[in-house]
N, CA, C and O atoms as CSV, one atom per row, in Angstrom:
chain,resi,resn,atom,element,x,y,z
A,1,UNK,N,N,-104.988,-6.320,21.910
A,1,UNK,CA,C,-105.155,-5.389,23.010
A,1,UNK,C,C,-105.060,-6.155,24.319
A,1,UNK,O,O,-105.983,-6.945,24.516
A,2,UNK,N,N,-104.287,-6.086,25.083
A,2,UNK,CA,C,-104.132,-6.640,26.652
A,2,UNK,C,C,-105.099,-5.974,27.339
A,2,UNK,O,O,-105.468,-4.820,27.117
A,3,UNK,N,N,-105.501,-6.707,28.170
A,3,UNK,CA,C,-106.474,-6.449,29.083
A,3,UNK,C,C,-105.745,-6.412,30.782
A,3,UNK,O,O,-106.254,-6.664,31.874
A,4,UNK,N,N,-104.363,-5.986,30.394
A,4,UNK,CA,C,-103.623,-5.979,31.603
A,4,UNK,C,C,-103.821,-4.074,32.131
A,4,UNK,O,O,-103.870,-3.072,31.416
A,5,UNK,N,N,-103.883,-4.196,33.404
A,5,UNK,CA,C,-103.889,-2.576,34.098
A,5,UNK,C,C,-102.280,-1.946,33.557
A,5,UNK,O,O,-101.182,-2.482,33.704
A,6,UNK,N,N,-102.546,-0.908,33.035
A,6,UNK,CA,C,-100.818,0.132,32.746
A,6,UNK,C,C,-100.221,0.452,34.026
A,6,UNK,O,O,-100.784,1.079,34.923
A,7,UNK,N,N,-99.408,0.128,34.045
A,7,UNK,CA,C,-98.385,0.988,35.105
A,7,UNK,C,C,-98.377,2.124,34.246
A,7,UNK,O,O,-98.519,2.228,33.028
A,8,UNK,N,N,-98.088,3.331,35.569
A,8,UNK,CA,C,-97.606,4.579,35.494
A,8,UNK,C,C,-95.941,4.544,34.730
A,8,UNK,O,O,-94.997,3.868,35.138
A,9,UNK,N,N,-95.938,5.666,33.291
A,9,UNK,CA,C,-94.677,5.843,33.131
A,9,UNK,C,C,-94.460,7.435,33.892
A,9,UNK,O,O,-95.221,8.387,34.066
A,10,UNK,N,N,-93.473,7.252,34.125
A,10,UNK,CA,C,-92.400,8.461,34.269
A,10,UNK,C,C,-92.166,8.338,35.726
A,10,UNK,O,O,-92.363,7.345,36.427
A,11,UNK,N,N,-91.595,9.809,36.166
A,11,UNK,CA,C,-91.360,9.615,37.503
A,11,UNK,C,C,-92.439,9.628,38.887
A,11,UNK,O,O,-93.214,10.566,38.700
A,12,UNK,N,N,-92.689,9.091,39.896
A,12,UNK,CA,C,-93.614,8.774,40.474
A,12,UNK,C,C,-93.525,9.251,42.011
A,12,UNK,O,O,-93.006,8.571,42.896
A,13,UNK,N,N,-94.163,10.642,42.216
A,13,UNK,CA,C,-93.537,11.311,43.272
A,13,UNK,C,C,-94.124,10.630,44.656
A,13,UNK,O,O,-95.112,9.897,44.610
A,14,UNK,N,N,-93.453,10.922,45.869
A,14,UNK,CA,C,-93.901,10.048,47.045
A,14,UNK,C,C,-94.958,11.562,47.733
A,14,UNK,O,O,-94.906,12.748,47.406
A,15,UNK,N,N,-95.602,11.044,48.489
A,15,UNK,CA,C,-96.245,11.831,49.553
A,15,UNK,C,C,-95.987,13.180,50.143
A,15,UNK,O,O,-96.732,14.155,50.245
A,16,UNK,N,N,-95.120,13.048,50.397
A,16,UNK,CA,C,-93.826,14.011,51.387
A,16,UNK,C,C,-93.395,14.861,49.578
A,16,UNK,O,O,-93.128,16.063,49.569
A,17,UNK,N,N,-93.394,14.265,48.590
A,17,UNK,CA,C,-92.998,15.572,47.656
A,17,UNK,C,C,-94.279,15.979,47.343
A,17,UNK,O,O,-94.511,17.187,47.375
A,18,UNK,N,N,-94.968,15.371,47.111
A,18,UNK,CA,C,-96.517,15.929,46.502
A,18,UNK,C,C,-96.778,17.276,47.304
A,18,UNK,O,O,-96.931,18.416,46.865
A,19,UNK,N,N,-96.785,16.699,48.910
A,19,UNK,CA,C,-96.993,17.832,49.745
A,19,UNK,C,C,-96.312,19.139,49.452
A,19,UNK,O,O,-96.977,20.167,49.323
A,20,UNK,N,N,-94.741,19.123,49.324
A,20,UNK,CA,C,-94.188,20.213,48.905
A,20,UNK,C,C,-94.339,20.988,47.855
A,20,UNK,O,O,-94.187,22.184,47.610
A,21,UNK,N,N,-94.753,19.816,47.149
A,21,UNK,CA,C,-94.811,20.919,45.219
A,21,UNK,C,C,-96.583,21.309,46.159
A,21,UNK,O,O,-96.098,22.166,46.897
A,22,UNK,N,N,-97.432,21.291,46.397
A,22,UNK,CA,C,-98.575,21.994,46.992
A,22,UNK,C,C,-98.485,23.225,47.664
A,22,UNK,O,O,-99.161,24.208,47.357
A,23,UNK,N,N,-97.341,23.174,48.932
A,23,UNK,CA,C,-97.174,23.871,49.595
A,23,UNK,C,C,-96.424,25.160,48.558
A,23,UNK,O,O,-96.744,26.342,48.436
A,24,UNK,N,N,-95.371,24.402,47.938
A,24,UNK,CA,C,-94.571,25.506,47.104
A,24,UNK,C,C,-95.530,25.999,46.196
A,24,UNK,O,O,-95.097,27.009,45.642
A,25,UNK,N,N,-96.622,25.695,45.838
A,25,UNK,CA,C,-97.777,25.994,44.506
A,25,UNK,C,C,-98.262,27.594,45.293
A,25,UNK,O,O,-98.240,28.768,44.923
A,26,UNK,N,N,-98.686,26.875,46.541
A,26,UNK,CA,C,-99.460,27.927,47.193
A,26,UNK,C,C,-99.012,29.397,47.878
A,26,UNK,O,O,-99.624,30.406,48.230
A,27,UNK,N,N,-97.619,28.965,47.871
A,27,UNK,CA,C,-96.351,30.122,48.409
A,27,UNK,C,C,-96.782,31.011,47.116
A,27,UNK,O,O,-97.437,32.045,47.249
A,28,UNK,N,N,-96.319,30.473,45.742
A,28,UNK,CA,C,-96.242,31.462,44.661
A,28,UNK,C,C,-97.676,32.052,44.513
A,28,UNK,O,O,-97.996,33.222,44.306
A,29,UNK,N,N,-98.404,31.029,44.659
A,29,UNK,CA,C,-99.882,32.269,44.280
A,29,UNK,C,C,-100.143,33.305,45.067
A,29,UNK,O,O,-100.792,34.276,44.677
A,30,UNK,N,N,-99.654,33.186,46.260
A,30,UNK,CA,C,-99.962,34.096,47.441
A,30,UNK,C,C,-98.984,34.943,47.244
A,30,UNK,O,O,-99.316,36.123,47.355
A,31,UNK,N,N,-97.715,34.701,46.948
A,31,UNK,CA,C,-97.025,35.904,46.479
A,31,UNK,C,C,-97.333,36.756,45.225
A,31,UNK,O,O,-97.166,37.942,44.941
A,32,UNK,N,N,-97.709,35.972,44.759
A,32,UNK,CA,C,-98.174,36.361,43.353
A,32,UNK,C,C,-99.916,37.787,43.480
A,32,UNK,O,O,-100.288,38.775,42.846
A,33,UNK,N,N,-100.337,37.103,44.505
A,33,UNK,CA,C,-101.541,37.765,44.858
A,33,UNK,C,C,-100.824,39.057,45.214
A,33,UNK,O,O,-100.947,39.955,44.381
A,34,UNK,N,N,-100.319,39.240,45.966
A,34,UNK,CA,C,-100.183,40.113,47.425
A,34,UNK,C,C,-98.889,41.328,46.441
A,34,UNK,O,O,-98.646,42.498,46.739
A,35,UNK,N,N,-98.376,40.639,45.448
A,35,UNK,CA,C,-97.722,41.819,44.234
A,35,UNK,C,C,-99.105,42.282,43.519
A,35,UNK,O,O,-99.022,43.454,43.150
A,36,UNK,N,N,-100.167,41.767,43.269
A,36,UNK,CA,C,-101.018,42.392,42.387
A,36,UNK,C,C,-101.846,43.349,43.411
A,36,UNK,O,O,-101.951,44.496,42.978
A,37,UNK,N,N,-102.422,43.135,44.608
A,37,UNK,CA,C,-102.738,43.978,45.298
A,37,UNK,C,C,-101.672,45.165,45.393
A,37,UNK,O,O,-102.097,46.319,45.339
A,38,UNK,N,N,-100.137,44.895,45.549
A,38,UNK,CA,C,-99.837,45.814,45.858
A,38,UNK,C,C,-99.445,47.374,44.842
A,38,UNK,O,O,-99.175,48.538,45.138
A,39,UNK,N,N,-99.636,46.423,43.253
A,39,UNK,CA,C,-99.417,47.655,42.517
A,39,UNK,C,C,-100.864,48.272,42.318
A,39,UNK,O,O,-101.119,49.444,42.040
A,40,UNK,N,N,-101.619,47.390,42.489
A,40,UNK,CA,C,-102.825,48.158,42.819
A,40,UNK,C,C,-103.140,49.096,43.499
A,40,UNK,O,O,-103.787,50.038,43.041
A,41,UNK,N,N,-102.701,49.013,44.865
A,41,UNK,CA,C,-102.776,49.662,45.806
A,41,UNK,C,C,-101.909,51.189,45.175
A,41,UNK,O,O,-102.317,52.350,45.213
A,42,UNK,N,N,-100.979,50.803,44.776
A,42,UNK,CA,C,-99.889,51.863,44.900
A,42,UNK,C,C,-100.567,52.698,43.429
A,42,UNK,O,O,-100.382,53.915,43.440
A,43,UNK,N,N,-101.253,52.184,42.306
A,43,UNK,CA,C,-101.872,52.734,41.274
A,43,UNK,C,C,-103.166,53.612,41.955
A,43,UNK,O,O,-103.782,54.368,41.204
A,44,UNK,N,N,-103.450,53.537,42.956
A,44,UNK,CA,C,-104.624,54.211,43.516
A,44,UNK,C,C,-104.269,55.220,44.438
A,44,UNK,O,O,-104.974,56.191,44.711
A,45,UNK,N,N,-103.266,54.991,44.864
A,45,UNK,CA,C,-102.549,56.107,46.087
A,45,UNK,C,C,-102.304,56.964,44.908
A,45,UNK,O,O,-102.974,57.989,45.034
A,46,UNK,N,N,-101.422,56.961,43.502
A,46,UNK,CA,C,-100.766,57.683,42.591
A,46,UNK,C,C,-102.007,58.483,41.819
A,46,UNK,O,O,-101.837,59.424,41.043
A,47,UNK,N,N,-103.125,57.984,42.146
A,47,UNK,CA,C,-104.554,58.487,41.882
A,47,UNK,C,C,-104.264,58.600,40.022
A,47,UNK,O,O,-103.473,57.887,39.404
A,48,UNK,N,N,-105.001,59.509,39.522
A,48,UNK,CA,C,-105.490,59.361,38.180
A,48,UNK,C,C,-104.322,60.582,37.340
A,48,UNK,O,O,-104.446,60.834,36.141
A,49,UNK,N,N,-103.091,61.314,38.332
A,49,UNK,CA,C,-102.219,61.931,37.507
A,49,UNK,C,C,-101.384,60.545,37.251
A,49,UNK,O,O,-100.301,60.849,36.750
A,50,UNK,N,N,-101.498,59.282,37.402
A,50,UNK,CA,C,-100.771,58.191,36.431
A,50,UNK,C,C,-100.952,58.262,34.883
A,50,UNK,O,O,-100.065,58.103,34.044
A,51,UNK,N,N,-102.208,58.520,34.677
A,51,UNK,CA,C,-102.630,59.418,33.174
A,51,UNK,C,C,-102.111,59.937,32.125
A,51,UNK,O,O,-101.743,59.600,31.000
A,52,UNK,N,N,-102.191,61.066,32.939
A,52,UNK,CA,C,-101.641,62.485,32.620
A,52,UNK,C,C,-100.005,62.572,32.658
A,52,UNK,O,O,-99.220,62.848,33.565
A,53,UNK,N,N,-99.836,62.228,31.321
A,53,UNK,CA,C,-98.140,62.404,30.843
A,53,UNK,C,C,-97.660,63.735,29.886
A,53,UNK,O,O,-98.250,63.918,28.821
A,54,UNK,N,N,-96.757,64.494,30.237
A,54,UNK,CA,C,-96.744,64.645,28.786
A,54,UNK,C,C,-96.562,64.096,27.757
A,54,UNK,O,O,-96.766,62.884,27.808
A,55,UNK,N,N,-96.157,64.610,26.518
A,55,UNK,CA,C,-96.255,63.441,25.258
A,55,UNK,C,C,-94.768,63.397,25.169
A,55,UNK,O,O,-94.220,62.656,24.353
Protein backbone atom coordinates (compact mmCIF):
# COMPACT_ATOMS: atom_id res chain seq x y z
CA UNK A 1 0.00 0.00 0.00
CA UNK A 2 1.71 3.49 -0.89
CA UNK A 3 1.38 6.00 1.35
CA UNK A 4 1.58 8.46 -1.58
CA UNK A 5 -1.59 11.24 -1.89
CA UNK A 6 -3.91 10.02 -5.32
CA UNK A 7 -4.17 12.37 -7.90
CA UNK A 8 -7.55 13.03 -9.23
CA UNK A 9 -8.56 10.69 -12.28
CA UNK A 10 -10.69 11.97 -14.95
CA UNK A 11 -11.38 15.26 -16.22
CA UNK A 12 -10.63 18.22 -13.92
CA UNK A 13 -12.87 21.22 -14.44
CA UNK A 14 -11.35 24.88 -13.96
CA UNK A 15 -13.24 27.61 -11.96
CA UNK A 16 -14.85 29.54 -14.72
CA UNK A 17 -16.60 25.93 -15.71
CA UNK A 18 -17.59 24.92 -12.27
CA UNK A 19 -19.24 28.33 -12.16
CA UNK A 20 -21.23 27.60 -15.28
CA UNK A 21 -22.35 24.01 -14.70
CA UNK A 22 -23.82 25.99 -11.18
CA UNK A 23 -25.23 28.70 -12.91
CA UNK A 24 -26.66 26.27 -15.68
CA UNK A 25 -27.86 23.83 -12.54
CA UNK A 26 -29.78 26.72 -11.23
CA UNK A 27 -31.36 28.02 -14.66
CA UNK A 28 -33.00 24.40 -14.91
CA UNK A 29 -34.38 24.20 -11.43
CA UNK A 30 -35.91 27.51 -11.69
CA UNK A 31 -37.33 26.61 -14.85
CA UNK A 32 -38.23 23.57 -13.73
CA UNK A 33 -39.99 25.30 -10.65
CA UNK A 34 -41.87 28.01 -12.40
CA UNK A 35 -43.46 24.90 -15.04
CA UNK A 36 -44.68 23.21 -11.83
CA UNK A 37 -46.25 26.30 -10.44
CA UNK A 38 -47.57 26.92 -13.60
CA UNK A 39 -49.61 23.74 -14.23
CA UNK A 40 -50.60 24.19 -10.95
CA UNK A 41 -51.80 27.29 -11.29
CA UNK A 42 -53.61 26.48 -14.46
CA UNK A 43 -55.09 23.01 -12.57
CA UNK A 44 -56.77 25.46 -10.12
CA UNK A 45 -58.09 28.11 -12.51
CA UNK A 46 -59.68 24.70 -14.45
CA UNK A 47 -61.11 24.19 -10.82
CA UNK A 48 -62.44 20.61 -9.96
CA UNK A 49 -64.53 20.05 -13.58
CA UNK A 50 -60.73 18.61 -14.41
CA UNK A 51 -62.51 15.53 -12.70
CA UNK A 52 -65.42 15.21 -14.14
CA UNK A 53 -64.97 13.32 -17.55
CA UNK A 54 -67.14 11.41 -19.24
CA UNK A 55 -66.20 7.78 -19.47
Amino acid sequence: MDNEPRQEEGIVLTDAQKRRRRERSIAIALALGILVVLFFAVTLVKGPAVLIRPM
